[in-house]
PyMOL Python script that loads the backbone (N, CA, C, O; Angstrom):
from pymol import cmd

cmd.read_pdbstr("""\
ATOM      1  N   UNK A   1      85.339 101.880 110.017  1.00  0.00           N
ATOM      2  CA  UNK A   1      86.367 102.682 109.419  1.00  0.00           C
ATOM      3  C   UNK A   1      87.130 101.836 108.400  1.00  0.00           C
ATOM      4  O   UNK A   1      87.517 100.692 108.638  1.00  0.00           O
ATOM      5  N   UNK A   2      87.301 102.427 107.344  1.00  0.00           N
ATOM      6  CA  UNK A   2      88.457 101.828 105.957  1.00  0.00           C
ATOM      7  C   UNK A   2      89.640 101.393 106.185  1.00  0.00           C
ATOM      8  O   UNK A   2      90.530 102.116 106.632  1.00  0.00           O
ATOM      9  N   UNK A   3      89.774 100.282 105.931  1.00  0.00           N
ATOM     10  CA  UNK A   3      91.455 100.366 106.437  1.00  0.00           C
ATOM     11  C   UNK A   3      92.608 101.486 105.692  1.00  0.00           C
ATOM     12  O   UNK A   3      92.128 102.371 104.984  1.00  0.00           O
ATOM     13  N   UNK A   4      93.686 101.439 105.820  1.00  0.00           N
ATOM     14  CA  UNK A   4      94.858 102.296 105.121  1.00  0.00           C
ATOM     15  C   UNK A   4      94.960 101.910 103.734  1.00  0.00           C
ATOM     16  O   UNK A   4      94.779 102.722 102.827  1.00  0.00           O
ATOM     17  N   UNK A   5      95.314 100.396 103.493  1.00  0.00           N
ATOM     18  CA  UNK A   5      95.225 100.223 102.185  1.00  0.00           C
ATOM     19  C   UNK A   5      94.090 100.770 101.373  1.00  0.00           C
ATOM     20  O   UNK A   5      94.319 101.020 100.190  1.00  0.00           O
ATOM     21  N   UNK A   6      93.258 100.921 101.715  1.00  0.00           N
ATOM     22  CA  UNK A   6      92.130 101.257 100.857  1.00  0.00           C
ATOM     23  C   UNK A   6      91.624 102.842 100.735  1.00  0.00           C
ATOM     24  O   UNK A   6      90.918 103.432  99.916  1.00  0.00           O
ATOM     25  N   UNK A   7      92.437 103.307 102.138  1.00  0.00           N
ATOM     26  CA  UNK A   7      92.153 104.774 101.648  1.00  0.00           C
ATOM     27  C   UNK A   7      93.533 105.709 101.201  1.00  0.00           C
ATOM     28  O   UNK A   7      93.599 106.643 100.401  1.00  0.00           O
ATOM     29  N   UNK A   8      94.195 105.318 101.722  1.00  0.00           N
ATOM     30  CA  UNK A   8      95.603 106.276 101.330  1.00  0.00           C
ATOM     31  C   UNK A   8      95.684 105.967  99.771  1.00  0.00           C
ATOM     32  O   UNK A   8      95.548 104.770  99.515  1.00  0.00           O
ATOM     33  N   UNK A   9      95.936 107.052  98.359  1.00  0.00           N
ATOM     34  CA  UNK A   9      96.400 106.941  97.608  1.00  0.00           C
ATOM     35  C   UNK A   9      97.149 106.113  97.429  1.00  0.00           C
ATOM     36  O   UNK A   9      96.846 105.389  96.480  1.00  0.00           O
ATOM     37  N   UNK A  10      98.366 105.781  98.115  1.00  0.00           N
ATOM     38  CA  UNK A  10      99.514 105.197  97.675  1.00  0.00           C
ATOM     39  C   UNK A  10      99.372 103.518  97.538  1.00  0.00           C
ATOM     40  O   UNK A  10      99.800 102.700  96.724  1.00  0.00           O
ATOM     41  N   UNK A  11      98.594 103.437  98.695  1.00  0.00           N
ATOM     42  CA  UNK A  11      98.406 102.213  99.194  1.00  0.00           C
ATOM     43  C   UNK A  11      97.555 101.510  98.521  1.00  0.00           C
ATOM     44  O   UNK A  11      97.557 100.292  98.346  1.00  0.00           O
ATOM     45  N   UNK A  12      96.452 102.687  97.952  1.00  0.00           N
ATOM     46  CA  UNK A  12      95.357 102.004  97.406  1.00  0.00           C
ATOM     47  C   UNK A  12      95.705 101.463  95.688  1.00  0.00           C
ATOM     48  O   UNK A  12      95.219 100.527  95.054  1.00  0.00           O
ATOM     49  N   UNK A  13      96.749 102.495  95.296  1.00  0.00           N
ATOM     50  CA  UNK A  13      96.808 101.520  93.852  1.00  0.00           C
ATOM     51  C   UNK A  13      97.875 100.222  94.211  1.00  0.00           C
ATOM     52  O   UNK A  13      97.458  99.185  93.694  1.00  0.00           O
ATOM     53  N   UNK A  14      99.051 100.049  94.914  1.00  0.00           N
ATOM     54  CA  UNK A  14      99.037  98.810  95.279  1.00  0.00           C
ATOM     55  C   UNK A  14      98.054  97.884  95.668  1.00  0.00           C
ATOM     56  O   UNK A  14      98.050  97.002  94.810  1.00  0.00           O
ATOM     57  N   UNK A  15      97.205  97.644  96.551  1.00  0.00           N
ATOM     58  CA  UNK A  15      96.175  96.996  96.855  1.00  0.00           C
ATOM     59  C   UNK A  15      95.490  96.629  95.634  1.00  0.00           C
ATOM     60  O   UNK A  15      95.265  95.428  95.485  1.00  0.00           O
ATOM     61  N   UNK A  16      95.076  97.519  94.634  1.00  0.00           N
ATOM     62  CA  UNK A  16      94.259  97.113  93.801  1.00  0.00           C
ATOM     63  C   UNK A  16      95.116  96.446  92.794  1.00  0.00           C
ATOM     64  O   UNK A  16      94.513  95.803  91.934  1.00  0.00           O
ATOM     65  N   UNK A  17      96.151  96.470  92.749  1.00  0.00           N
ATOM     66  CA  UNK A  17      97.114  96.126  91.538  1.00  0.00           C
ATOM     67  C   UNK A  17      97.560  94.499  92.533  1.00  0.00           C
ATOM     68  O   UNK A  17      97.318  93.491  91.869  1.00  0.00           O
ATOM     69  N   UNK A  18      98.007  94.283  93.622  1.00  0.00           N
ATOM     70  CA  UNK A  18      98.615  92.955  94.196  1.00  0.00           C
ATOM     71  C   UNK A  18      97.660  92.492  94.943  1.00  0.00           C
ATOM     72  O   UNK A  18      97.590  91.266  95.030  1.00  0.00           O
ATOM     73  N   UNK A  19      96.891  93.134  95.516  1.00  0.00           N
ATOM     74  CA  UNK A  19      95.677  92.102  96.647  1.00  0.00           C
ATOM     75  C   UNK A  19      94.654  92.130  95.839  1.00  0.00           C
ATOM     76  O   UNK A  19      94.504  91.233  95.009  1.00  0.00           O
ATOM     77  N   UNK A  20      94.036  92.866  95.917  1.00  0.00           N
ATOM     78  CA  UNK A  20      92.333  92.730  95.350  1.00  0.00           C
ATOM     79  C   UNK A  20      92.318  92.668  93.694  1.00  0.00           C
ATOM     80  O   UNK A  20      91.386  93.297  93.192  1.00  0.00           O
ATOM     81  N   UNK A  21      93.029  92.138  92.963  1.00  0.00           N
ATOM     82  CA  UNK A  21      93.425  91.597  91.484  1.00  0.00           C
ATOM     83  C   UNK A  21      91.936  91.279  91.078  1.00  0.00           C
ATOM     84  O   UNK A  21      91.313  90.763  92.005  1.00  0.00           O
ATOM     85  N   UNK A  22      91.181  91.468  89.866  1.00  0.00           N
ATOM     86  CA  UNK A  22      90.271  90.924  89.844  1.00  0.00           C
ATOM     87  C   UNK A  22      90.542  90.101  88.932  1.00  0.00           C
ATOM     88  O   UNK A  22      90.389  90.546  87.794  1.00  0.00           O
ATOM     89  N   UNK A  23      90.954  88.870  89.037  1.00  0.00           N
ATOM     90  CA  UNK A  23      90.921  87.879  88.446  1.00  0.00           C
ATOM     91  C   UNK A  23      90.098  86.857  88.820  1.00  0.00           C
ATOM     92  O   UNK A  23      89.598  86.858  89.945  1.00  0.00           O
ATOM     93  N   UNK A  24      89.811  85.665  87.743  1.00  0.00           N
ATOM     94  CA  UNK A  24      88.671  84.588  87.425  1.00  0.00           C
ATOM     95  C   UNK A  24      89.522  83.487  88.700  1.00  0.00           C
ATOM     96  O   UNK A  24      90.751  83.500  88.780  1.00  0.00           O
ATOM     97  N   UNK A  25      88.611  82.541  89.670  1.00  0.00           N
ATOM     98  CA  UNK A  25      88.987  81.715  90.392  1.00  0.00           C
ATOM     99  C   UNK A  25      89.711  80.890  90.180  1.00  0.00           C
ATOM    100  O   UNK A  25      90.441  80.323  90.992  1.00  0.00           O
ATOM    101  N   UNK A  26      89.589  80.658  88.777  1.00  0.00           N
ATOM    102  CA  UNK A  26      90.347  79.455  88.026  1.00  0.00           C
ATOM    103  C   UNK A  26      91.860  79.661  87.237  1.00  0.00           C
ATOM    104  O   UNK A  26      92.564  79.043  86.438  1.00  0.00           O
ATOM    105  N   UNK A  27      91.873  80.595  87.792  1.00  0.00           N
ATOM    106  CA  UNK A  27      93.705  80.868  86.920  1.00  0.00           C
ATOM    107  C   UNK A  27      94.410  79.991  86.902  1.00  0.00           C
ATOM    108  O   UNK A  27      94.848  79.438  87.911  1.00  0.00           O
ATOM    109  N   UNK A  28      94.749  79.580  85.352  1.00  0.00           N
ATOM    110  CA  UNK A  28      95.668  78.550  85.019  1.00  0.00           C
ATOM    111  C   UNK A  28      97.167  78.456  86.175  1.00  0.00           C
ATOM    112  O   UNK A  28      97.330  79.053  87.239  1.00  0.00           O
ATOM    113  N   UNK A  29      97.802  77.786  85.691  1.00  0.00           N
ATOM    114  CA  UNK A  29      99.396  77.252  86.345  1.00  0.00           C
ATOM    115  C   UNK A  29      99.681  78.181  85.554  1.00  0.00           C
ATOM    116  O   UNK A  29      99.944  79.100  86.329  1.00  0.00           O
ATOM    117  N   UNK A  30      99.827  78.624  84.378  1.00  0.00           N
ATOM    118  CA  UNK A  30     100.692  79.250  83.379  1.00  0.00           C
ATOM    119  C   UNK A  30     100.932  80.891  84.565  1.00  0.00           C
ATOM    120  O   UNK A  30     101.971  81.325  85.062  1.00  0.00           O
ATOM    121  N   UNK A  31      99.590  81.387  84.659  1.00  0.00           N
ATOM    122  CA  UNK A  31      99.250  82.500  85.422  1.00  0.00           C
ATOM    123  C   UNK A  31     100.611  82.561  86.591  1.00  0.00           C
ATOM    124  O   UNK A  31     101.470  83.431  86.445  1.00  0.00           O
ATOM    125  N   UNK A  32     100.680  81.749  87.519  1.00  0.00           N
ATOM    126  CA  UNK A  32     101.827  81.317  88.190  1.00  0.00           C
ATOM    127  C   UNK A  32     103.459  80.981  88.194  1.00  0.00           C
ATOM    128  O   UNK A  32     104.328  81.042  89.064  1.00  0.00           O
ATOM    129  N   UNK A  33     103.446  80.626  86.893  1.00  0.00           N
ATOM    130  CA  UNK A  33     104.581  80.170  86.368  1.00  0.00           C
ATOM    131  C   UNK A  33     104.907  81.675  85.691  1.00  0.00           C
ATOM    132  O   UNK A  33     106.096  81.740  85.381  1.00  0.00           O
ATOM    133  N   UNK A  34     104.084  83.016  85.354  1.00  0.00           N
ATOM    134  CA  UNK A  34     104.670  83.818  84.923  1.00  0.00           C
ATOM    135  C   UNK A  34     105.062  84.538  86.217  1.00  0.00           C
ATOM    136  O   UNK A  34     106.247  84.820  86.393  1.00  0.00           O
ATOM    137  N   UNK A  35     104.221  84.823  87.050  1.00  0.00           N
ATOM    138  CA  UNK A  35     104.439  85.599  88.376  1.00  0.00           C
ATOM    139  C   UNK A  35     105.707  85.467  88.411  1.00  0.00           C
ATOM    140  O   UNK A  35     106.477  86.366  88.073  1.00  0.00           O
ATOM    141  N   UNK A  36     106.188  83.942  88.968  1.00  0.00           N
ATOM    142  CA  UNK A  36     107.411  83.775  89.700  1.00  0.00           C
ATOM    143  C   UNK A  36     108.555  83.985  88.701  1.00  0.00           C
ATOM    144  O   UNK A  36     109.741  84.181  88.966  1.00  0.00           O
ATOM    145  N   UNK A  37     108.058  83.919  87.691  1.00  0.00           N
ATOM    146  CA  UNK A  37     109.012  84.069  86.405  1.00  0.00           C
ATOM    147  C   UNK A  37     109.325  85.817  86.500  1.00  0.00           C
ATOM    148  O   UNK A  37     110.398  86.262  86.906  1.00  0.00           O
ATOM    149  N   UNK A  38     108.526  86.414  86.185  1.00  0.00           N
ATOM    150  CA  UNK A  38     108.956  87.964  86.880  1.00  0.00           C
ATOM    151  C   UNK A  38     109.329  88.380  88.008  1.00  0.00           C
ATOM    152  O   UNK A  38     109.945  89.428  88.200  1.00  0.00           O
ATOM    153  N   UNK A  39     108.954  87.525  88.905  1.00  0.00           N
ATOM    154  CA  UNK A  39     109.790  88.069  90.311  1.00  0.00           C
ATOM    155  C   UNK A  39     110.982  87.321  90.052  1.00  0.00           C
ATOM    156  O   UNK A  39     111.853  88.084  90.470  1.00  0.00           O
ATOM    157  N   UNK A  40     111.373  86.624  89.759  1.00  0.00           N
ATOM    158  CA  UNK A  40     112.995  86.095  88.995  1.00  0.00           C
ATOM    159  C   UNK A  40     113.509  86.697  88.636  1.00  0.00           C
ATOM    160  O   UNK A  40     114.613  86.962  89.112  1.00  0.00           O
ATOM    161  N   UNK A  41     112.942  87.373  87.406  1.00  0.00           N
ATOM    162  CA  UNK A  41     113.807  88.547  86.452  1.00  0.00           C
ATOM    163  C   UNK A  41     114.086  89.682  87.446  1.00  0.00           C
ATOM    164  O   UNK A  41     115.232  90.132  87.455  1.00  0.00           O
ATOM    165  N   UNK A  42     113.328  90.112  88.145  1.00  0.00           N
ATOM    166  CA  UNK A  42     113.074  91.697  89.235  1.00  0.00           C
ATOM    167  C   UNK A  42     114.310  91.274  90.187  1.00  0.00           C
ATOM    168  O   UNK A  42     115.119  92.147  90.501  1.00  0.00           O
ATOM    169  N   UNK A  43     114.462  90.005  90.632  1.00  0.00           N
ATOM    170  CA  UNK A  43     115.106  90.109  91.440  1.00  0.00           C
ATOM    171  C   UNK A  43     116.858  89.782  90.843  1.00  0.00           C
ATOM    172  O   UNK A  43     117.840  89.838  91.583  1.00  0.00           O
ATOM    173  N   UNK A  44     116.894  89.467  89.443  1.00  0.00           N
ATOM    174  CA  UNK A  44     117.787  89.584  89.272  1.00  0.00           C
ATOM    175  C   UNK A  44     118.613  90.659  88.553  1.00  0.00           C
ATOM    176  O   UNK A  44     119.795  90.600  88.217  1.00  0.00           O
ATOM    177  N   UNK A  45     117.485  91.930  88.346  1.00  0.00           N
ATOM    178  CA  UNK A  45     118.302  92.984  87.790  1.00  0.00           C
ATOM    179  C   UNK A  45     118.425  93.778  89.047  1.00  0.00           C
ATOM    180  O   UNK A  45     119.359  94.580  89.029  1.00  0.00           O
ATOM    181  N   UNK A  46     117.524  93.741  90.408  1.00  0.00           N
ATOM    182  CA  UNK A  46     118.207  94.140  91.414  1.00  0.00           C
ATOM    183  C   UNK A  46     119.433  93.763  92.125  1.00  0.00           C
ATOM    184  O   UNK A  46     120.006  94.481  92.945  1.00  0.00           O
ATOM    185  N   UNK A  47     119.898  92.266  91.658  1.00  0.00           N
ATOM    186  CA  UNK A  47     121.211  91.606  91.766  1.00  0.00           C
ATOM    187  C   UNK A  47     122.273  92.307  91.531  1.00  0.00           C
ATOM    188  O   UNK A  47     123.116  92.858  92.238  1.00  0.00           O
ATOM    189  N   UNK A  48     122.034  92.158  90.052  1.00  0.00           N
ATOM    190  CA  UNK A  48     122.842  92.989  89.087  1.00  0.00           C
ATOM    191  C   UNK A  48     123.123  94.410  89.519  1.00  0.00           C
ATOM    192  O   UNK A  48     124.204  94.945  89.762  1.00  0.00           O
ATOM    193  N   UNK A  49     122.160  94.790  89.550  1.00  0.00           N
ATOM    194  CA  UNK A  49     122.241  95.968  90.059  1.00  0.00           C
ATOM    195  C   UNK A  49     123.372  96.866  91.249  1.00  0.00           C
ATOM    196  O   UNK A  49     124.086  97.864  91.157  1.00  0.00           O
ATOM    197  N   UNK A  50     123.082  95.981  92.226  1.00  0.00           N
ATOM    198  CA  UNK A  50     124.034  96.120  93.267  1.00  0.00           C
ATOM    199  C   UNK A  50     125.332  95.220  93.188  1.00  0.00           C
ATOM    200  O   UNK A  50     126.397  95.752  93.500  1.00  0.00           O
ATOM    201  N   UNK A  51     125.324  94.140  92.868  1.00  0.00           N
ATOM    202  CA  UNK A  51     126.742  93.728  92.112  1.00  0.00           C
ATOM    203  C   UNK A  51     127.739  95.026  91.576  1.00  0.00           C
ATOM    204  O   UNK A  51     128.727  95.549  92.093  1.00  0.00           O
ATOM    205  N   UNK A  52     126.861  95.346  90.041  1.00  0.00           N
ATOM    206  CA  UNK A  52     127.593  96.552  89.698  1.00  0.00           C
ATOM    207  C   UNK A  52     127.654  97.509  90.084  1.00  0.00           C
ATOM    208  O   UNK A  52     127.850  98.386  89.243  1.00  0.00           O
ATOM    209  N   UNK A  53     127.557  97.855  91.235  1.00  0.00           N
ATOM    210  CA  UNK A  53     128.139  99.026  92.155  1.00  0.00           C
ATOM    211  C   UNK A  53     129.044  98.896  92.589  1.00  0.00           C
ATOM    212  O   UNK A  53     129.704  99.873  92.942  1.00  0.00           O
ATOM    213  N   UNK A  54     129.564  97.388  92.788  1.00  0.00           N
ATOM    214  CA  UNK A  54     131.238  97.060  93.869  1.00  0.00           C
ATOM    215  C   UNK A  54     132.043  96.330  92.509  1.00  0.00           C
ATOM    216  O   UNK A  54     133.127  95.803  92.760  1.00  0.00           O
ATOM    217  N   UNK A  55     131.624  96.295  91.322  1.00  0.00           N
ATOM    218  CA  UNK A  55     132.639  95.160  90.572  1.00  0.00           C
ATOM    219  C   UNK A  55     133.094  96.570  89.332  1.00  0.00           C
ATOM    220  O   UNK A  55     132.517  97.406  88.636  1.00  0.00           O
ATOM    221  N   UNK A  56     134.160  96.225  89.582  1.00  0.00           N
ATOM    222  CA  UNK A  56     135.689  96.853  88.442  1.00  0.00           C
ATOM    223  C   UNK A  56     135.441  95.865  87.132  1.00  0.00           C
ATOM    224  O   UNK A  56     134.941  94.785  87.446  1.00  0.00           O
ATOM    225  N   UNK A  57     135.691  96.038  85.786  1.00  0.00           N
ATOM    226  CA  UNK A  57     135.924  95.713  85.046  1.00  0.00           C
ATOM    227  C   UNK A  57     137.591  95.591  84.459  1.00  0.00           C
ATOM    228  O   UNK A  57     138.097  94.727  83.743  1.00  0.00           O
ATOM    229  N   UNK A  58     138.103  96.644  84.988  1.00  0.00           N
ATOM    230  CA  UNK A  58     138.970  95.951  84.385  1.00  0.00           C
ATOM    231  C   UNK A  58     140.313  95.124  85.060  1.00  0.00           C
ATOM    232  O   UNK A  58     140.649  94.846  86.211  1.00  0.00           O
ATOM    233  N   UNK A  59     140.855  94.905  83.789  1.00  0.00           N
ATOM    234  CA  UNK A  59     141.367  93.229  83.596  1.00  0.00           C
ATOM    235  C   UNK A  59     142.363  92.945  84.772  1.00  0.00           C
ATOM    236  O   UNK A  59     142.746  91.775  84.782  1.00  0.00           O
ATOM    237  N   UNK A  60     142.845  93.697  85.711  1.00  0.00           N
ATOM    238  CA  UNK A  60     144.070  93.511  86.617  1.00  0.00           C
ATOM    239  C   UNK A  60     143.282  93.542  87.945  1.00  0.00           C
ATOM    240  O   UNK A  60     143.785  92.967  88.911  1.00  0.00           O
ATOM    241  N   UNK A  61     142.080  94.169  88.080  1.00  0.00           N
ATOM    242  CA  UNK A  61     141.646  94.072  89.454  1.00  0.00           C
ATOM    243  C   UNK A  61     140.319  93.456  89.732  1.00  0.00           C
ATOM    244  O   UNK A  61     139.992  93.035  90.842  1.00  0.00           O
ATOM    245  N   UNK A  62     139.180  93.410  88.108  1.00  0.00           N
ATOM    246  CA  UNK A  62     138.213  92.516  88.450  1.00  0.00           C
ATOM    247  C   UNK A  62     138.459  91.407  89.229  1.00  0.00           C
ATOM    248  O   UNK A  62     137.767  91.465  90.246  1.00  0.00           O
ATOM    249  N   UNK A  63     139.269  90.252  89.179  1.00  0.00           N
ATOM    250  CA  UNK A  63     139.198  89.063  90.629  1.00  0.00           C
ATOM    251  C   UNK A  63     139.213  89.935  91.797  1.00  0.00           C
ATOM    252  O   UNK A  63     138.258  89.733  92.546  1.00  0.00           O
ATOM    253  N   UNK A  64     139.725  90.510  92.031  1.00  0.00           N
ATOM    254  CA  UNK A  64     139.796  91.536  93.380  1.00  0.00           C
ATOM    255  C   UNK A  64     138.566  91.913  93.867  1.00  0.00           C
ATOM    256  O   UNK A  64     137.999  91.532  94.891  1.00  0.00           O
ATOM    257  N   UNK A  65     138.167  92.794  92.934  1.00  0.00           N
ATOM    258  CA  UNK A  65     136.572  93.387  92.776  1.00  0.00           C
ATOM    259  C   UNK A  65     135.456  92.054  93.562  1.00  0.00           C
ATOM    260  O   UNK A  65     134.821  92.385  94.563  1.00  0.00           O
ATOM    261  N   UNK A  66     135.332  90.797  93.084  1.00  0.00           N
ATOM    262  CA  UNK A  66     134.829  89.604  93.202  1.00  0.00           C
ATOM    263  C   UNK A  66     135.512  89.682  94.375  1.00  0.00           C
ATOM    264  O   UNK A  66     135.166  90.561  95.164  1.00  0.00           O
ATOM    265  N   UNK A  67     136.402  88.959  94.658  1.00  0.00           N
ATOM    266  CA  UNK A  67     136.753  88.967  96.323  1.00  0.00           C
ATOM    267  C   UNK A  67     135.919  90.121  97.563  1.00  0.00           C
ATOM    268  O   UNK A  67     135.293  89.961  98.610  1.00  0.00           O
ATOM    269  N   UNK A  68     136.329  91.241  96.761  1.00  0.00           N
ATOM    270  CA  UNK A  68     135.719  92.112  97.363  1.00  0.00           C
ATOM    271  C   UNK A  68     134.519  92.160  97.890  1.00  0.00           C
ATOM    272  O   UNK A  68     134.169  92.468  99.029  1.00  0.00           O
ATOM    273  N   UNK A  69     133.667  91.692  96.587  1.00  0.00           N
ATOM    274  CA  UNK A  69     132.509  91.408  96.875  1.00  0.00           C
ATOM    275  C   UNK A  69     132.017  90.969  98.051  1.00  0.00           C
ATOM    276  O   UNK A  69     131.339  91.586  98.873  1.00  0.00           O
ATOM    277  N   UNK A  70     132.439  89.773  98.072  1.00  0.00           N
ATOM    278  CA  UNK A  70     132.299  88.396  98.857  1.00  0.00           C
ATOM    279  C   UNK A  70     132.597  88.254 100.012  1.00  0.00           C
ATOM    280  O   UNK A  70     131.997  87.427 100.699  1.00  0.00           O
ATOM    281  N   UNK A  71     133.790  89.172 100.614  1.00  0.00           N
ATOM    282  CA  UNK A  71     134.184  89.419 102.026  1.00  0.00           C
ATOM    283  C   UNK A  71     133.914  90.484 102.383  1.00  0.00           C
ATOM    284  O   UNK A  71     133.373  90.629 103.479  1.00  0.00           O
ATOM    285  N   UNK A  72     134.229  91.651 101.504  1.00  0.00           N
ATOM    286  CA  UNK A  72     133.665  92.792 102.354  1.00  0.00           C
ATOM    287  C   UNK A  72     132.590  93.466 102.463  1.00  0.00           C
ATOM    288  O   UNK A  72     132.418  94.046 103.535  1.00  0.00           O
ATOM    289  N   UNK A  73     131.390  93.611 101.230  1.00  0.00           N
ATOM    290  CA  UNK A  73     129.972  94.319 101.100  1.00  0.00           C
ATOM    291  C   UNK A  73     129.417  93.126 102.078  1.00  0.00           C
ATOM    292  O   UNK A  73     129.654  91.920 102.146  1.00  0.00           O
ATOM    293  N   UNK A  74     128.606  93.984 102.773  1.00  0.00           N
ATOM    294  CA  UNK A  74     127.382  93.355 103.427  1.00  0.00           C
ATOM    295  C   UNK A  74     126.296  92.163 102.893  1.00  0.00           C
ATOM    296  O   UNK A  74     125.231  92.475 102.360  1.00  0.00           O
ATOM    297  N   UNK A  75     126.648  90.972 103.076  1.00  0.00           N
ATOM    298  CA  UNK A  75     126.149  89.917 102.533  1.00  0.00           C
ATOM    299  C   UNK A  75     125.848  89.766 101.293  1.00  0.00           C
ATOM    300  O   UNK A  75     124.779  89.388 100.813  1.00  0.00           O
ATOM    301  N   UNK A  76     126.986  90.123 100.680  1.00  0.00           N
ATOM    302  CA  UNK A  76     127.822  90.501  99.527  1.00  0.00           C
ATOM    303  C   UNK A  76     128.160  89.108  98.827  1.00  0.00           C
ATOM    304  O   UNK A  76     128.213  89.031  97.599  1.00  0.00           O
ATOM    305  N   UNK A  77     128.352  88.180  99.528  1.00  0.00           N
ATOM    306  CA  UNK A  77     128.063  86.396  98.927  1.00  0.00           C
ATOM    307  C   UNK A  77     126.951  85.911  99.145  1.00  0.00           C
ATOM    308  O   UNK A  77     126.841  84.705  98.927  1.00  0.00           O
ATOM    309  N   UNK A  78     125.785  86.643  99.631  1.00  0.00           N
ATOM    310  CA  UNK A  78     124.480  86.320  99.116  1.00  0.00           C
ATOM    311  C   UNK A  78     123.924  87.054  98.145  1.00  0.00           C
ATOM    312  O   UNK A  78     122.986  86.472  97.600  1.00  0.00           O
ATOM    313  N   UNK A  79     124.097  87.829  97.844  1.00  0.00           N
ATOM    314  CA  UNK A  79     123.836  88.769  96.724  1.00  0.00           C
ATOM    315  C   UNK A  79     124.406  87.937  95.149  1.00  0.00           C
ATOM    316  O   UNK A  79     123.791  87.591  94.141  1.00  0.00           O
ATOM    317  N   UNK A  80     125.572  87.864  95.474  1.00  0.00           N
ATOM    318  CA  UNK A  80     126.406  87.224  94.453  1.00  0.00           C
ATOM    319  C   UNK A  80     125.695  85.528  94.229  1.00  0.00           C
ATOM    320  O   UNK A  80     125.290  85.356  93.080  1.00  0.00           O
ATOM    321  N   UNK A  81     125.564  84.652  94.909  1.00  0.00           N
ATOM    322  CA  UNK A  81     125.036  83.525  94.983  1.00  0.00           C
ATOM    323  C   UNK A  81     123.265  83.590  94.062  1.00  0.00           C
ATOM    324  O   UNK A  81     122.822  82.964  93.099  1.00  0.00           O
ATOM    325  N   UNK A  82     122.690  84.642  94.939  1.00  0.00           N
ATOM    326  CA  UNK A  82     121.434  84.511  94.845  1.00  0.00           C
ATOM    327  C   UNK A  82     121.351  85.158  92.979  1.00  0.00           C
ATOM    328  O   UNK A  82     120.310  85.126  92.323  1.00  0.00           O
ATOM    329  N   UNK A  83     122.583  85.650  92.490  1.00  0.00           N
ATOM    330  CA  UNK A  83     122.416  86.542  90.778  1.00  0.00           C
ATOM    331  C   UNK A  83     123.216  85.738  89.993  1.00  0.00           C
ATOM    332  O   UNK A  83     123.510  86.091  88.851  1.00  0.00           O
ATOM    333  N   UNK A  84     123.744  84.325  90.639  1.00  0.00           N
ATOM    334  CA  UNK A  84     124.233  82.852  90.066  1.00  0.00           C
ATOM    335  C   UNK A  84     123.542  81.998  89.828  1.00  0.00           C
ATOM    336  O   UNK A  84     123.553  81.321  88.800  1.00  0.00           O
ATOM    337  N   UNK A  85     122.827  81.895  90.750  1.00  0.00           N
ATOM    338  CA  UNK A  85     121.516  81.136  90.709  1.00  0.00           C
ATOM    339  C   UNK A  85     120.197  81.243  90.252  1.00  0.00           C
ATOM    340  O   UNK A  85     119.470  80.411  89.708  1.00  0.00           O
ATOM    341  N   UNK A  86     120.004  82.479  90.584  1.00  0.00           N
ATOM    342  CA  UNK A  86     118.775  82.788  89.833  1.00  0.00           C
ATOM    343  C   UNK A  86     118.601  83.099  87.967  1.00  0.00           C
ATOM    344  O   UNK A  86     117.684  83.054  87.147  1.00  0.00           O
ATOM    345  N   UNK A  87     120.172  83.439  87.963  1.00  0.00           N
ATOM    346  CA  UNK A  87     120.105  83.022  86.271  1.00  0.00           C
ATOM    347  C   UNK A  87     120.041  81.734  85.921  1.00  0.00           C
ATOM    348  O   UNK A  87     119.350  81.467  84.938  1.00  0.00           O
ATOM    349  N   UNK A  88     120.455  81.082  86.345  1.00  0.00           N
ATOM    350  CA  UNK A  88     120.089  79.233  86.182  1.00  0.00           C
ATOM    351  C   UNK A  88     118.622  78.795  86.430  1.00  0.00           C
ATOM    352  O   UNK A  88     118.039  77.878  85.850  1.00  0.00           O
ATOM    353  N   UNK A  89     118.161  79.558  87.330  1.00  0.00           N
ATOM    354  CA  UNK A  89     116.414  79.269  87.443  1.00  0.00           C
ATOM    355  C   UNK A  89     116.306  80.046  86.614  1.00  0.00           C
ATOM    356  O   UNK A  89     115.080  80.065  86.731  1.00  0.00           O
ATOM    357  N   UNK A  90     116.518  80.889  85.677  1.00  0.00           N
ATOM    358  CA  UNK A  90     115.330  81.916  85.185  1.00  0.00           C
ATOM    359  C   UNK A  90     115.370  81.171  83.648  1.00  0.00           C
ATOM    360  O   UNK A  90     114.641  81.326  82.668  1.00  0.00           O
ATOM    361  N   UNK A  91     116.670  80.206  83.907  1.00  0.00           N
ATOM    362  CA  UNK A  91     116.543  79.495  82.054  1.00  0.00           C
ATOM    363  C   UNK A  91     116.182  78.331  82.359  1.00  0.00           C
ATOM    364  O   UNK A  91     116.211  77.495  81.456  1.00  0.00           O
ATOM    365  N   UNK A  92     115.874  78.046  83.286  1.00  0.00           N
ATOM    366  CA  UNK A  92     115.459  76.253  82.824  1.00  0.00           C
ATOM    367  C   UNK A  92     113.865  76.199  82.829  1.00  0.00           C
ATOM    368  O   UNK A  92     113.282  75.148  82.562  1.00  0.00           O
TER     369      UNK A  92
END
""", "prot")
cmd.dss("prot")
cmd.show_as("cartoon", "prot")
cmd.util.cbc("prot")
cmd.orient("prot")
């Protein structure tokens, strides 16, 4: 019997798109260095993303907003940390 990935629609164009890739054995470093380079970017507009759902712009309560962040959303200073940092990895 087929496994799921391979027969369910959904599953199957993932599979063919992230597991069964047909690529050459020999894929450069570059090949690698872009991957992680896009899962960088992905994970930092999902940062962003949810950041700007809890942050105020304006000028009297944004620090607040940031506090906010940080103590009260649900690991809300990892979120924030991990969309500090990962802009610093995504430029060097």
């Amino acid at each position: 019997m087929a496994s799921l990935r391979k027969t369910h629609p959904l599953m199957k164009i993932a599979n063919d798109a992230l597991v069964d890739l047909p690529t050459p054995s020999n894929i450069s470093a570059l090949w690698n260095f872009g991957s992680l380079l896009g899962l960088c970017l992905i994970t930092q507009i999902l940062t962003g993303l949810f950041l700007a759902m809890h942050y105020t712009s304006d000028i009297s309560t944004a620090f607040s907003s940031v506090t906010h962040i940080c103590r009260d959303v649900n690991y809300g200073w990892l979120i924030r940390n991990m969309h500090a940092n990962g802009a610093s990895f995504f430029f060097i």
